[in-house]
Wavefront OBJ file of the C-alpha trace (Angstrom):
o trace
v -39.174 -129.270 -19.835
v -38.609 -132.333 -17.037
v -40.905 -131.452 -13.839
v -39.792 -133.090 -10.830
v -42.210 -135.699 -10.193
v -43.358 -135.143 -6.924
v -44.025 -131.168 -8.331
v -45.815 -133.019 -11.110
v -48.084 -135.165 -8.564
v -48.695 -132.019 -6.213
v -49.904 -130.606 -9.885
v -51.957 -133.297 -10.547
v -53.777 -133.440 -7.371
v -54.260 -129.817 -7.124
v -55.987 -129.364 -10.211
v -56.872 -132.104 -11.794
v -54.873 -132.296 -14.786
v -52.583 -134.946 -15.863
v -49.699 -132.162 -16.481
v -49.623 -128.530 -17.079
v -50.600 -126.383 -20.106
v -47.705 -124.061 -19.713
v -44.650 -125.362 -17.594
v -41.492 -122.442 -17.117
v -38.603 -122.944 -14.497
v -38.221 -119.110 -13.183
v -34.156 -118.865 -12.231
v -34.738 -117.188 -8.806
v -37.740 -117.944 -5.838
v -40.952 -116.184 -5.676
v -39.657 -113.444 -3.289
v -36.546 -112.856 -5.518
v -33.841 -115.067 -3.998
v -31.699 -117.241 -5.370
v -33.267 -120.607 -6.426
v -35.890 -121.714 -8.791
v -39.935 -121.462 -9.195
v -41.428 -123.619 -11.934
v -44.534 -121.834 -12.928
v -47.098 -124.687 -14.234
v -50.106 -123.399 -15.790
v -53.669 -125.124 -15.693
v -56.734 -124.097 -17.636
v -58.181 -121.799 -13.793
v -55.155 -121.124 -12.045
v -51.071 -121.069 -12.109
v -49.383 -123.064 -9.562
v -45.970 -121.957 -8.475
v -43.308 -124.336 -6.985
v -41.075 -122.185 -5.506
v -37.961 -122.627 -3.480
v -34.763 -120.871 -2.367
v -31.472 -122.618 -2.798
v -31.055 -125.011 -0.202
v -34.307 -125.423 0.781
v -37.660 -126.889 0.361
v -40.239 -125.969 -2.541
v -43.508 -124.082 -1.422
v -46.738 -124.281 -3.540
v -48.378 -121.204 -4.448
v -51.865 -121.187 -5.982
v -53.307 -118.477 -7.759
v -56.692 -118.676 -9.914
v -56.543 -116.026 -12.903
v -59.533 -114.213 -11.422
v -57.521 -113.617 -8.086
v -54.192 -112.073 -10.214
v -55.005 -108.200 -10.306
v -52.377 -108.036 -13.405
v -49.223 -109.862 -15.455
v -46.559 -108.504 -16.889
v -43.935 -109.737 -19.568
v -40.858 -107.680 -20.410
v -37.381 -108.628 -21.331
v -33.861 -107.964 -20.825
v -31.496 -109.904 -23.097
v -30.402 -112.374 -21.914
v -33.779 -112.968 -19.499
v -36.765 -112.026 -19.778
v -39.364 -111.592 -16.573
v -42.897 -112.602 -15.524
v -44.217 -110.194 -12.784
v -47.493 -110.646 -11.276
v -49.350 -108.927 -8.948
v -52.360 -109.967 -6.644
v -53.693 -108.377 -3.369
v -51.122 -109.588 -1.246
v -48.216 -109.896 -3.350
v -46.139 -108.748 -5.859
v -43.682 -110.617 -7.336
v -41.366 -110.341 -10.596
v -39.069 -114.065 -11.729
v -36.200 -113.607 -13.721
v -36.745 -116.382 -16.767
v -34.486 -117.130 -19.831
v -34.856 -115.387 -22.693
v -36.390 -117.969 -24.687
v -38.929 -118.667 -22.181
v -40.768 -115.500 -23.664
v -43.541 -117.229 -26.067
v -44.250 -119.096 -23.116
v -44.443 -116.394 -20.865
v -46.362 -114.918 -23.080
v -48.550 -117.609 -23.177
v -49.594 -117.445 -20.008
v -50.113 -114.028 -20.326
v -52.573 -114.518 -22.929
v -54.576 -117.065 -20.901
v -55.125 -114.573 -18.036
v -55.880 -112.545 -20.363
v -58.716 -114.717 -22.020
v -59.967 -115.896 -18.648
v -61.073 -112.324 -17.791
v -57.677 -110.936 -16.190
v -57.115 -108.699 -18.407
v -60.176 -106.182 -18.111
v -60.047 -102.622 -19.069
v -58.864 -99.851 -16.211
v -60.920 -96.933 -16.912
v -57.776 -94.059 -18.200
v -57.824 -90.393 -19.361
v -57.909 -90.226 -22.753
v -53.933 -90.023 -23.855
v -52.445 -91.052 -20.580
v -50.747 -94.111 -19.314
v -52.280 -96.696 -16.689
v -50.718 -98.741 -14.379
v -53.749 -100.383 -13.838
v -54.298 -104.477 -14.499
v -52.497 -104.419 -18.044
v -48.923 -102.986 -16.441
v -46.549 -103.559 -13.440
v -46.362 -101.728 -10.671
v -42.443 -101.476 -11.564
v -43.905 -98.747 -13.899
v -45.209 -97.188 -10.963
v -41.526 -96.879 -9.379
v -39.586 -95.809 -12.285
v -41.955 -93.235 -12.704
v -41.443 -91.705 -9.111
v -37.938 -92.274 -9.843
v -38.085 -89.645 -12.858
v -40.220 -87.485 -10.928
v -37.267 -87.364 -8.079
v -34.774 -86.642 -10.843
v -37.192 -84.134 -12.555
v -37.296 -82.485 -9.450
v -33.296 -82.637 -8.572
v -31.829 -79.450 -11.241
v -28.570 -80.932 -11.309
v -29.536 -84.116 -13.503
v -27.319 -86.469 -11.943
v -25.815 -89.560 -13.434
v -25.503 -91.437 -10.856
v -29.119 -90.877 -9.988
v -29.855 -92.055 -13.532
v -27.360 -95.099 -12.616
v -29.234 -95.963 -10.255
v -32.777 -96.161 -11.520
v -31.226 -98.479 -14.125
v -29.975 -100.805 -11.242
v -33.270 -100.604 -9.535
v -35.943 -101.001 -12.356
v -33.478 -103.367 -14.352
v -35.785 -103.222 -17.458
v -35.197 -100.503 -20.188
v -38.800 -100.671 -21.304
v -40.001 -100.263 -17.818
v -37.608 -97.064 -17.079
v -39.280 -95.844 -20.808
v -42.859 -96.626 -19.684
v -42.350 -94.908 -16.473
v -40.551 -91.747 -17.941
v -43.874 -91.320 -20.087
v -46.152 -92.039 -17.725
v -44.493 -89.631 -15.128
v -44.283 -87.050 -18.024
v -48.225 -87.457 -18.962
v -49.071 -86.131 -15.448
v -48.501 -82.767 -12.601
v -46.294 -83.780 -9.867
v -50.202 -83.983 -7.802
v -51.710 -86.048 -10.008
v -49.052 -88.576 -10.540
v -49.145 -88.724 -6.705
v -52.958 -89.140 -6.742
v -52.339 -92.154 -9.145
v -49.331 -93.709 -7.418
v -51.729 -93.749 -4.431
v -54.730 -95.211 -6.076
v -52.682 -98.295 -8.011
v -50.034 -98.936 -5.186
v -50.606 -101.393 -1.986
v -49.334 -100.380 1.214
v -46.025 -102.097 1.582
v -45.349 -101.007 -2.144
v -45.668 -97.331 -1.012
v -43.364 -97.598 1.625
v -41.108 -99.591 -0.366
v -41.733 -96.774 -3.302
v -40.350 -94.026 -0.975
v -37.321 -95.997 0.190
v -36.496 -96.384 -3.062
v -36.462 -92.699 -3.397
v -34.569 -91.649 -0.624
v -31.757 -94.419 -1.898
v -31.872 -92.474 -5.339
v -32.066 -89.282 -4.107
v -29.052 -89.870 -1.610
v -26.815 -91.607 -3.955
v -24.555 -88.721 -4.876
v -24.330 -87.496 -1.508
v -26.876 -84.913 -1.183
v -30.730 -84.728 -0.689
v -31.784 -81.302 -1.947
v -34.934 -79.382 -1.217
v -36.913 -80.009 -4.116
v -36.229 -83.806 -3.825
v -37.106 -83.971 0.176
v -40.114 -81.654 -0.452
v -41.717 -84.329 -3.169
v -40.668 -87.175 -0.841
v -42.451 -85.948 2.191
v -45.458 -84.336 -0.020
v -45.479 -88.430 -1.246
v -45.390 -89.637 2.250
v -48.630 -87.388 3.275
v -50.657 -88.699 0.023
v -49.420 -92.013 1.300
v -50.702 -92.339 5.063
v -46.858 -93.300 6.138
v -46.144 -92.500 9.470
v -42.820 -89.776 9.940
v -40.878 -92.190 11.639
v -41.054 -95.156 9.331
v -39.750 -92.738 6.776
v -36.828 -91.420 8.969
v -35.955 -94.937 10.192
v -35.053 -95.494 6.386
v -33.032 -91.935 5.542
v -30.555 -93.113 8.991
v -30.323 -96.462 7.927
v -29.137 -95.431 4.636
v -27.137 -91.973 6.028
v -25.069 -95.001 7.388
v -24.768 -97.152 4.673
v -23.566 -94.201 2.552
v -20.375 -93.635 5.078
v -17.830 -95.871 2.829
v -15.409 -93.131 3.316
v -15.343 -94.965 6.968
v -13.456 -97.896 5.318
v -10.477 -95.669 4.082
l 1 2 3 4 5 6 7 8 9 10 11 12 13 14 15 16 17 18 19 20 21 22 23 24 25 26 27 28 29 30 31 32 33 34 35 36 37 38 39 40 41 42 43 44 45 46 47 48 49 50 51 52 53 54 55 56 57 58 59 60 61 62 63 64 65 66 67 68 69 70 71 72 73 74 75 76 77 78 79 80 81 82 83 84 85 86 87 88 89 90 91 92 93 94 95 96 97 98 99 100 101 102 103 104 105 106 107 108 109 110 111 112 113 114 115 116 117 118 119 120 121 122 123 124 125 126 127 128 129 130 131 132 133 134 135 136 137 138 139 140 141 142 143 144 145 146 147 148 149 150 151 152 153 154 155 156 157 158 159 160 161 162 163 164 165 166 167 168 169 170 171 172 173 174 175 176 177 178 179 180 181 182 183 184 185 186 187 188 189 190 191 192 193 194 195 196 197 198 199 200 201 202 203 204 205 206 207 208 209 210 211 212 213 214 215 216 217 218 219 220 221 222 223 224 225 226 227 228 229 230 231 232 233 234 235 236 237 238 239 240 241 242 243 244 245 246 247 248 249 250 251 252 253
């Protein structure tokens, strides 16, 4: 693959190396936008030029030890690389036959240390260092559906649109089935940042509103999750009006 040059140089200057170990070209930015990150590998660290259409690339540096986890899944045609560290979590849409490389650098986290056991019960699922917090989601996702006795498909629609990844909605299901409602919430706490709970629970309320109603089981778990979850009442109600609104299309005729 052709690196820009001046990406190349930045590279070169920032680590040391003449040119990268693993070079992909991710098909969206680092926050998910439309535009490009080339993800350039070095024997410490992966450097990620990132930039949304129309503007400027931004260098992001990560060493392996400061990545709390990687995760490689695919979804023919693309396959993804989602990473998390303590301030960000991020998941790049690749092509589909980026995956050996993808799983390349995978492996090198992996071998530099990354990849270190999460302490699990015996016969569970973690979504500790070795999965992505995505698992996380779709299993709150089939918790809120669990909990919702009328099984709706457009609930299941949605979780589909939201977690994108079959083996990710599979991984979730099982990890959501391994555990009581109280101790999945006990884990979602423990593995999840901050903004990732909040988002976690808007995601929720968009599922749970999506064919029109928000029953008593499903606003019960929400707001039990919300306790476990230190989120303040109003943050959560801020979300439920903004999306009581969005759901008015009958408004448009």
């Amino acid at each position: 693959m052709k690196i820009p040059s001046d990406i190349n140089s930045d590279f070169n200057s920032r680590t040391g190396s003449a040119e990268p170990a693993i070079a992909v070209r991710a098909l969206t930015d680092i926050d998910g936008n439309v535009g490009e990150t080339y993800i350039l590998g070095a024997s410490d660290r992966l450097v990620f030029y990132s930039a949304k259409i129309a503007n400027d690339f931004t260098c992001h540096s990560l060493t392996y030890g400061e990545i709390q986890e990687i995760d490689v899944s695919e979804d023919r045609p693309f396959a993804y690389l989602g990473f998390r560290s303590s301030d960000q979590v991020t998941r790049l849409k690749c092509a589909r036959y980026d995956i050996d490389d993808l799983l390349q650098i995978k492996h090198a986290w992996e071998q530099s240390g990354g990849g270190a056991d999460v302490a699990v019960t015996p016969g569970t699922t973690s979504v500790g260092r070795s999965e992505s917090p995505y698992i996380a989601l779709s299993a709150a996702i089939h918790a809120l559906i669990k909990a919702d006795a009328s099984k709706s498909p457009e609930e299941e629609k949605k979780r589909e649109l939201i977690i994108g990844d079959p083996e990710l909605i599979r991984k979730g299901i099982e990890y959501c089935n391994q555990r009581e409602v109280d101790q999945l919430i006990i884990d979602l706490n423990a593995d999840l940042s901050q903004p990732q709970k909040l988002c976690l629970i808007a995601n929720l309320l968009e599922v749970a509103m999506i064919d029109g109603v928000l029953t008593g089981n499903e606003k019960a778990l929400i707001e039990k999750m919300r306790e476990a979850f230190g989120l303040q009442t109003d943050e959560v109600n801020n979300i439920f009006d903004v999306l009581v609104v969005k759901n008015k299309l009958k408004i448009f005729g």
